[in-house]
N, C-alpha and C positions, 0 to 999 in steps of 0.2 A: 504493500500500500504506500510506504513509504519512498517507494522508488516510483512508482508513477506520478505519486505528485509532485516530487524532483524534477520530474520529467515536465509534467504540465508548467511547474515554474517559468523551468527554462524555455519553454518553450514560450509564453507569455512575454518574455523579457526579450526574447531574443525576435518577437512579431515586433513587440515596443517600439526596438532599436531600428527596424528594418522597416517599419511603416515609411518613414518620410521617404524615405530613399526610392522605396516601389510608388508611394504619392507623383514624385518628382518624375520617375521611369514612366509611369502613364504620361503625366501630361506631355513630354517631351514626344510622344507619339503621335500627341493629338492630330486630326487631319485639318480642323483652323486653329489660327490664329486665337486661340484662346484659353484662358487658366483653366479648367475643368477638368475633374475626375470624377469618374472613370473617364477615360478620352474620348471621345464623341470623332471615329471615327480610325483608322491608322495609316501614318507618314512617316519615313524615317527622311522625309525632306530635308528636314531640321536640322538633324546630322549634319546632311549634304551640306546646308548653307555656312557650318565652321568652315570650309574649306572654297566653297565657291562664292562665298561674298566676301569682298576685299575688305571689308573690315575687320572680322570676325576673322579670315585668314590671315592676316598681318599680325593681331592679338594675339594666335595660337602659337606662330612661330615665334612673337617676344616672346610669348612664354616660357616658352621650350630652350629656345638658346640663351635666354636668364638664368634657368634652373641647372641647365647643363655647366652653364661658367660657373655662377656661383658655389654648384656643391662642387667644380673642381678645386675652387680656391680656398672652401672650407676644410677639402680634403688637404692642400697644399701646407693651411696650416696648423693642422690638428695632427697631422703625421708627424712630425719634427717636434713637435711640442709633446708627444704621447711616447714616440725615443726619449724624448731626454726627462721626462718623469720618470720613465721606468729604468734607466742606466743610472739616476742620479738623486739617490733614493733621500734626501733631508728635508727636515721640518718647513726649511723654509721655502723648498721648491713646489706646494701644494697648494705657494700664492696665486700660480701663474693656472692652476689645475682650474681655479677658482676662478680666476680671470677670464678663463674659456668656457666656464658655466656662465656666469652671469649674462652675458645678453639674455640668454635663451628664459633664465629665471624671470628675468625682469618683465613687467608687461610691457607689450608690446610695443601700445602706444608709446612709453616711457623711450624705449631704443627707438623709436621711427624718432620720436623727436630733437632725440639728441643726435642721428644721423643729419636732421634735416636742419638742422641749426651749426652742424661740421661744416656741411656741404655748402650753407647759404654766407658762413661768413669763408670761408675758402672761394669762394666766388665758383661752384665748381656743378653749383644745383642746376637738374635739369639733364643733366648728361648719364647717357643711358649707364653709363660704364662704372657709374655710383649706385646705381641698385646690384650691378654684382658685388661688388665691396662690400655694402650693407646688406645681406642675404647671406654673404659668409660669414662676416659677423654673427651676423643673428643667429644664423643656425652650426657657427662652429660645433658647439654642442655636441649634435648627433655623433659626429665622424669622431670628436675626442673621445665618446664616452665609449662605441665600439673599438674603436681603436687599442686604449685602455682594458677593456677585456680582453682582446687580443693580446697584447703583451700581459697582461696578468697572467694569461695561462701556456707560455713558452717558460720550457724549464731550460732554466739557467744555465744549466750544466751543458747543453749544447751548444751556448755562445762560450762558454768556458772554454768548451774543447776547440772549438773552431780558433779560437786565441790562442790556443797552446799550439795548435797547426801551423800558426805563423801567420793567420790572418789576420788583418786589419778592421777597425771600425766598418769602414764602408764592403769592404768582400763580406764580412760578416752579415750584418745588414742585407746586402742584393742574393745572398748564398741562403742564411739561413730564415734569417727575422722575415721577410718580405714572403717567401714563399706559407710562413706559418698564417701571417695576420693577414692574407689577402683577402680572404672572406669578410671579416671585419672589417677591411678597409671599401672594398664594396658594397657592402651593410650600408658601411656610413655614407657612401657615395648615395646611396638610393635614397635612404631618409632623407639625407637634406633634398635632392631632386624633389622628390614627392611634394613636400611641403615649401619649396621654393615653388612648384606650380599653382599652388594654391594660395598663396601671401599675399596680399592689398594690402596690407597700412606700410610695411617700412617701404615697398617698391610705388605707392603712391607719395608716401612724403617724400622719397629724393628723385622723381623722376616728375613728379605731379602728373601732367596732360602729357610731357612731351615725346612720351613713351606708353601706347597701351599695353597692360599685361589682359590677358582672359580675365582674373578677377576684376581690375581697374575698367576694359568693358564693359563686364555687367552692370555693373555701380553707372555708368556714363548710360549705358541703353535704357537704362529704369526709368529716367527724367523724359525719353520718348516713349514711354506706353511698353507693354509686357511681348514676351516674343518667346515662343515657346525655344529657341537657338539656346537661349538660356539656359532652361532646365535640359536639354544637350550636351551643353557644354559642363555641367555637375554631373552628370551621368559618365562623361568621356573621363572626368578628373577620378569618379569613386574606380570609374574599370579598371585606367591605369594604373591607379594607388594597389588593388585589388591584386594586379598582373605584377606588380613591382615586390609586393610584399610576399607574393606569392611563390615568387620566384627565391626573395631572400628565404623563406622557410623550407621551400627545399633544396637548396644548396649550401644557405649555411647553418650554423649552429644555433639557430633561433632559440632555445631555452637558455645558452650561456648571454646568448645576446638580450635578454631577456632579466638578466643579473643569475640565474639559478647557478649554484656552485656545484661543481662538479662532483662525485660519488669521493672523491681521495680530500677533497679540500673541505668538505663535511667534519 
């Protein structure tokens, strides 16, 4: 008895979660112009117009190549910074561990502001090339904290030995370390991607109008009347997220990435 109604729970909780989502998946079908559900008719027109209307196709590709640079660049600095916590093990180097949490802690609005007050007295707002900046910022986060478990869980004893062979920091590194945390480091690549496509406040405060992302479109089409392209375009963001995280749980360590300690570190 107890276990079906375990069951029924979850299964309550888990319609909850998934209502808006299947809400959003009708009307994005609908065959007019119009917010209603169930959808009064079916088009995947909708679809079609991200890509065949230049505005909405312009949007899509800022998106894409925003989230692509900026999770390179959070990767670029969360790598370097996640070596040298783990090679450089003192109290006072946990400042810097901290320093690579806090955007992401802080609300959001808090960091869009203070990028857009960087950027406005560096005379530099406006340029596209300041929302990658700010997006790795914001989302170093991710890439550090997998990264981080990644080196948490190489035993030592293998860079020990690779030192006693005669190698160097960096043969060590491209030989050993790099082949262990690669998952981890794609991990982190993904999450920040994921959620770099989906961010309007810090890519609206440093870029304002002169750049649209897909988020920053929707928010600009709402002030011209409702378009079902919209509930499309959150559909196209859940599938990818969906395919992305998908892909990290089966290929990488998703329970260690997850924080879960492994059976020996128990």
């Amino acid at each position: 008895m107890n276990t079906v109604l375990t069951r029924i729970y979850f299964f309550l909780i888990g319609l909850f979660l998934a209502a808006p989502i299947v809400v959003v998946a009708g009307v994005s079908v609908n065959e007019k112009q119009s917010l209603t559900f169930p959808p009064q008719g079916f088009s995947l027109a909708w679809y079609g117009a991200i890509f065949t209307d230049t505005g909405w196709r312009s949007a899509f590709f800022a998106s894409v190549m925003l989230a692509l640079a900026s999770a390179a660049l959070a990767v670029a600095i969360a790598l370097p910074l996640a070596w040298f916590l783990w090679r450089r093990i003192a109290p006072w180097a946990n400042i810097f561990q901290v320093l690579g949490i806090a955007p992401f802690t802080l609300p959001p609005v808090i960091t869009a502001l203070g990028l857009l007050t960087f950027w406005a007295t560096t005379g530099f707002y406006g340029q596209p090339w300041t929302a990658v900046i700010g997006h790795a910022i914001f989302f170093v986060t991710l890439p550090l904290v997998t990264l981080s478990l990644g080196f948490s869980a190489i035993d030592r004893s293998l860079v020990e030995a690779a030192a006693t062979m005669g190698a160097d920091d960096r043969t060590v590194f491209r030989t050993v370390v790099l082949p262990l945390i690669r998952p981890y480091l794609i991990s982190g690549y993904a999450f920040a991607f994921v959620l770099s496509l989906n961010e309007y406040i810090v890519a609206y405060m440093t870029v304002g109008f002169t750049m649209e992302t897909l988020p920053i479109k929707i928010f600009n089409a709402l002030r011209y009347g409702y378009t079902p392209t919209m509930a499309s375009v959150t559909i196209l963001f859940v599938v990818v997220a969906a395919l992305i995280f998908g892909l990290v749980a089966r290929f990488g360590d998703l329970p260690k990435l997850l924080g879960a300690m492994a059976d020996d570190d128990r």
